[in-house]
Each structure stands twice: as C-alpha cells, then as structure tokens.
C-alpha positions as CSV (number, residue, x, y, z in Angstrom):
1,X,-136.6,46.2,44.8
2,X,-136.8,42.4,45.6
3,X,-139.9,42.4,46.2
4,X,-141.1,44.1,43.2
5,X,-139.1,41.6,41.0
6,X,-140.4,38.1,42.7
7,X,-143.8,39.8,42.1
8,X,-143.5,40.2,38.7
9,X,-141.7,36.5,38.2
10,X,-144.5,35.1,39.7
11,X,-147.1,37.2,37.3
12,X,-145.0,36.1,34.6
13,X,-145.1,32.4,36.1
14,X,-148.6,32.3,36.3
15,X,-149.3,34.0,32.4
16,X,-147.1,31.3,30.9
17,X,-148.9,28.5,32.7
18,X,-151.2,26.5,29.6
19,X,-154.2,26.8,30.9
20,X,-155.5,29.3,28.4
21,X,-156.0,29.0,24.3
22,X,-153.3,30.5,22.7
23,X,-150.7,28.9,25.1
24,X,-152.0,25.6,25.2
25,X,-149.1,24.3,22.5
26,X,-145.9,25.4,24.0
27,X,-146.6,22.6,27.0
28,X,-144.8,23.2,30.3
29,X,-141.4,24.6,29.4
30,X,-142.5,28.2,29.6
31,X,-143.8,27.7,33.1
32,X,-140.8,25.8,34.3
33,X,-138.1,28.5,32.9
34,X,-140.2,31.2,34.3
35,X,-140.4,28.6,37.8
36,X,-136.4,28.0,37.5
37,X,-136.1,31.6,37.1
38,X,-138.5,32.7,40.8
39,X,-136.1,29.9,42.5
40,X,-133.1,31.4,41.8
41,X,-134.0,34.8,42.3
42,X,-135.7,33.6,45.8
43,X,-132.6,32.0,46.5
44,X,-130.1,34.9,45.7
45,X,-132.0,37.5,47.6
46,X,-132.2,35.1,50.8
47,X,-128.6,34.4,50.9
48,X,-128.3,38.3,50.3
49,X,-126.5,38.2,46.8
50,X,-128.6,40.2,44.9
C-alpha cells in the first residue's frame, strides 16, 4: 500500500512540474506541494506511522 502511494506522489510530482504548455503559469508551487507532500509520506512510512 506504501508503495503504491509514493508511486503515484511521485507521478503526480513529476505532472505538476512546468515544463510543459499548459502548466507553464502556475510556477513552482504545484511541484513543491506535491514535493512537501512525497516527504511527508516518505517520512511517516519510515518511522512506521502510516
């Protein structure tokens, strides 16, 4: 189960990166929530509270 949900974080890290048109406007905060987000998750499952 953790597995499968740090592997879709990171998917969802790397589609709201701005690399591609229609993202190009929202700048970096989308990738850095999304960033925040795989951090705490790794973080959780590693000390075994999730």
């Amino acid at each position: 189960m953790y597995t499968i949900l740090i592997v879709i974080l990171v998917l969802l890290l790397i589609g709201a990166l701005p690399t591609w048109g229609y993202s190009r406007g929202w700048g970096y905060a989308p990738g850095g929530l999304v960033g925040v987000l795989l951090i705490v998750v790794i973080v959780l499952a590693l000390t075994g509270r999730v």
